[in-house]
N, CA and C atoms as a LAMMPS dump frame, in Angstrom:
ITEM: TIMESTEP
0
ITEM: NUMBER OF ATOMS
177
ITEM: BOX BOUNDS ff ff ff
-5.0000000000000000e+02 5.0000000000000000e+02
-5.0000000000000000e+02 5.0000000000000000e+02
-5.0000000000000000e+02 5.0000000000000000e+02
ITEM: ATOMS id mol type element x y z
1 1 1 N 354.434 260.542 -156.809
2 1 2 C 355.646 261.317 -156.905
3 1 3 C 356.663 260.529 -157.705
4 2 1 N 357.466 261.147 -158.648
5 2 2 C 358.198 260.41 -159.508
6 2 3 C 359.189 259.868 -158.545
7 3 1 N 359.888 260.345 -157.523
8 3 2 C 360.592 259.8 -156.653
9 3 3 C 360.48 258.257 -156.436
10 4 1 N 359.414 258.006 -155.849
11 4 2 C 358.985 256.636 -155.452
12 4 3 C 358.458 255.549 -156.599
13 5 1 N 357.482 256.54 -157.17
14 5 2 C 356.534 255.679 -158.576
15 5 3 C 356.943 254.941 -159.473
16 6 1 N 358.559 255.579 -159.683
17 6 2 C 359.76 254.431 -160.585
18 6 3 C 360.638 254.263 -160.412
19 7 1 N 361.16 252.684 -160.783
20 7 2 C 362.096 252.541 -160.904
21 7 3 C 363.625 253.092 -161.725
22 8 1 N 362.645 253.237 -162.363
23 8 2 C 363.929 253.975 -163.724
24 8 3 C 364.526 255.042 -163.433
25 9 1 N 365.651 255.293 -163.868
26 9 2 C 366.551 256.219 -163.543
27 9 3 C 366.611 257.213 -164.114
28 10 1 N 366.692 258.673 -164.1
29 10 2 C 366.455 259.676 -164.8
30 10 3 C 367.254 260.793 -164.237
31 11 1 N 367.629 261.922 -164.395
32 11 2 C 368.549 263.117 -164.006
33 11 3 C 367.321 263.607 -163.201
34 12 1 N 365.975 263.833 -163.811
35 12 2 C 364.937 264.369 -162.347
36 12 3 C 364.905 263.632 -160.813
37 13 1 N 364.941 262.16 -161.379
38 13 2 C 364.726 261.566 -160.35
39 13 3 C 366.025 261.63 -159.194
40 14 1 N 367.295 261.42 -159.943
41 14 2 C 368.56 261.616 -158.987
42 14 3 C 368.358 262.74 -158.397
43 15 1 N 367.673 264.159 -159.17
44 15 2 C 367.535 265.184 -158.457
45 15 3 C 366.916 265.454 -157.521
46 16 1 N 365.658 264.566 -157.393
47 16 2 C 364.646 264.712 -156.301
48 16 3 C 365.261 264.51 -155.215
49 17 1 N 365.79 263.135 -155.562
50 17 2 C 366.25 261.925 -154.196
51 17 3 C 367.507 263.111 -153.794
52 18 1 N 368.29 263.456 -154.121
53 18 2 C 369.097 264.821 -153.61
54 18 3 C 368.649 265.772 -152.845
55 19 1 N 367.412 266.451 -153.765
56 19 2 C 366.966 266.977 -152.56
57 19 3 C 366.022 267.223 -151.409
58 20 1 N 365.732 265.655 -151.368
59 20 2 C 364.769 265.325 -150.482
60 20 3 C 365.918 265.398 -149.16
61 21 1 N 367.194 264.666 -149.423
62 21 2 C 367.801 264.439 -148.772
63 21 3 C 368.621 265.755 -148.002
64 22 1 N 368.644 266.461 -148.859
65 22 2 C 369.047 268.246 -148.62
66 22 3 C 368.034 268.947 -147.602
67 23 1 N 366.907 269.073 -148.374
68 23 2 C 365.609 270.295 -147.277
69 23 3 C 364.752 269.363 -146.873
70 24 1 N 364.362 268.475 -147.334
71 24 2 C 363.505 267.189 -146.495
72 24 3 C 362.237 267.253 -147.845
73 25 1 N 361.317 266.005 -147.099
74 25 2 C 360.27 265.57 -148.043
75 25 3 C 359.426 266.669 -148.728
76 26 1 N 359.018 267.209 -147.813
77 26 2 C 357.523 267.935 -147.614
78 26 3 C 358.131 269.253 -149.212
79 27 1 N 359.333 270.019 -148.587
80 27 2 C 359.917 271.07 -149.603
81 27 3 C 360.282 270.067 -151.181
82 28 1 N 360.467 269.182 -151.037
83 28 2 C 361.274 268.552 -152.021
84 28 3 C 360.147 267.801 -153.446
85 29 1 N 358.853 267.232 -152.432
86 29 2 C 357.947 267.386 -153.103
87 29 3 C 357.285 268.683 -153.83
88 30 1 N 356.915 269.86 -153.128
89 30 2 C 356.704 271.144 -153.913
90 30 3 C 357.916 271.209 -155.159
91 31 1 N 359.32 271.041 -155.079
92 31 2 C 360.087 271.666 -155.772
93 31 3 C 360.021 270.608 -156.602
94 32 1 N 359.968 269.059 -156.928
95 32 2 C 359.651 268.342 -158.001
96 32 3 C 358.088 268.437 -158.82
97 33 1 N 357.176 268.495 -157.983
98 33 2 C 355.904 268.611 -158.599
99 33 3 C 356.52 269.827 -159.322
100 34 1 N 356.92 271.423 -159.086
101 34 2 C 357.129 272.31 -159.831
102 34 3 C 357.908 272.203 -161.183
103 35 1 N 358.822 271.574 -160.861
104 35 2 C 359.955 271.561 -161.999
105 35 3 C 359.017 270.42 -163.025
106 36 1 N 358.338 269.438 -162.78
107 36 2 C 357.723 268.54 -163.622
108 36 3 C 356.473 269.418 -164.467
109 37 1 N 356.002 270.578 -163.876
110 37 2 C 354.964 271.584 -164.205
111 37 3 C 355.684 272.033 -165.349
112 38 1 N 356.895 272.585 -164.979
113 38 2 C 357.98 273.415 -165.877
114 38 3 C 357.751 272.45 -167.128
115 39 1 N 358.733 271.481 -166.991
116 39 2 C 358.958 270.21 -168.305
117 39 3 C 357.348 270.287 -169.095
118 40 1 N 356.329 269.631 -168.471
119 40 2 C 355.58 269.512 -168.989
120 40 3 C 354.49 270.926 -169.88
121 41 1 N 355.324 271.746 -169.355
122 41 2 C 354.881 273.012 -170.162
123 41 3 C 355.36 273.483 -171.279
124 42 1 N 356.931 273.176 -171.307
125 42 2 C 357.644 273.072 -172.505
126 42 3 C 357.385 272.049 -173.31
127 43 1 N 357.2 271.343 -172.802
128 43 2 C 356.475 270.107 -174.058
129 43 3 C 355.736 270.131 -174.819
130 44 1 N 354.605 270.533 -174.207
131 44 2 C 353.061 271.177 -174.688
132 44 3 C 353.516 272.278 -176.183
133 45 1 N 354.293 273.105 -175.394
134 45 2 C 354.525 274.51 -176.263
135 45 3 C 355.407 274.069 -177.477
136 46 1 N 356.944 273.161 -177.583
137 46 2 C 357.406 273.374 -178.52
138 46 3 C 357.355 271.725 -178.829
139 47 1 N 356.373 270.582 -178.254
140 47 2 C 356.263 269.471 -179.173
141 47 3 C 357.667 268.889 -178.612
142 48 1 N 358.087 269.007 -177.953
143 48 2 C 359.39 268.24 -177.816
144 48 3 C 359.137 266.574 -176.689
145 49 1 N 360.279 266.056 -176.805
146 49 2 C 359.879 264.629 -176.129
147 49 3 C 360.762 264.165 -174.576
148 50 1 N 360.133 263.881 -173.794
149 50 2 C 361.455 263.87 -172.423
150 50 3 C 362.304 262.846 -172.451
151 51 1 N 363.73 263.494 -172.225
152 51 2 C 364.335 262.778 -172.075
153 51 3 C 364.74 262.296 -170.845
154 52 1 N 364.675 260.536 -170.685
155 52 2 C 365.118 260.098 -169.213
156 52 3 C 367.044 260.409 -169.043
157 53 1 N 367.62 260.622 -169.614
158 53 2 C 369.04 261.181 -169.901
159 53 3 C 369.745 259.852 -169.826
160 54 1 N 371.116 259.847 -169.397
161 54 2 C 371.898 258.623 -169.561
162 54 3 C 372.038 257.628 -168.223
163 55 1 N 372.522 257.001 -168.016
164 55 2 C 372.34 256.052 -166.587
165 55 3 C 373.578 256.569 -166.18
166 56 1 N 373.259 256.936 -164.702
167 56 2 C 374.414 257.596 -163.935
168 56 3 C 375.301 256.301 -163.73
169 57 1 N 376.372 256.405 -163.733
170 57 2 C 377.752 255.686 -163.873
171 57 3 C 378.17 255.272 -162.207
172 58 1 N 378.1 254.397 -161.539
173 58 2 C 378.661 254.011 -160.34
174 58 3 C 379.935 253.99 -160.433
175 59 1 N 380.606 254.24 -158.956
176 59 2 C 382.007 254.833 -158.741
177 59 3 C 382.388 253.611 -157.887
């Protein structure tokens, strides 16, 4: 699960860890495996490259 597997920081990953923390593991895994299905389908189709986005900014 990208959650755990890296270190690196990414807008998916902040998203997971959100909403693992929101509906719990079990839902949060289905809804990242899905959305990573999504990405990786658009990729395929228009050749494009992922972006890990910018490093979230501490407050």
């Amino acid at each position: 699960m990208l959650v755990h597997r890296t270190k690196r920081w990414s807008t998916l990953r902040a998203w997971g860890l959100r909403l693992m923390k929101r509906i719990g593991v079990k839902k949060a895994k289905v809804a990242i495996a899905r959305k990573i299905a999504v990405i990786l389908h658009c990729i395929w189709t228009d050749g494009t490259e992922f972006e890990w986005g910018s490093e979230a900014k501490m407050a």
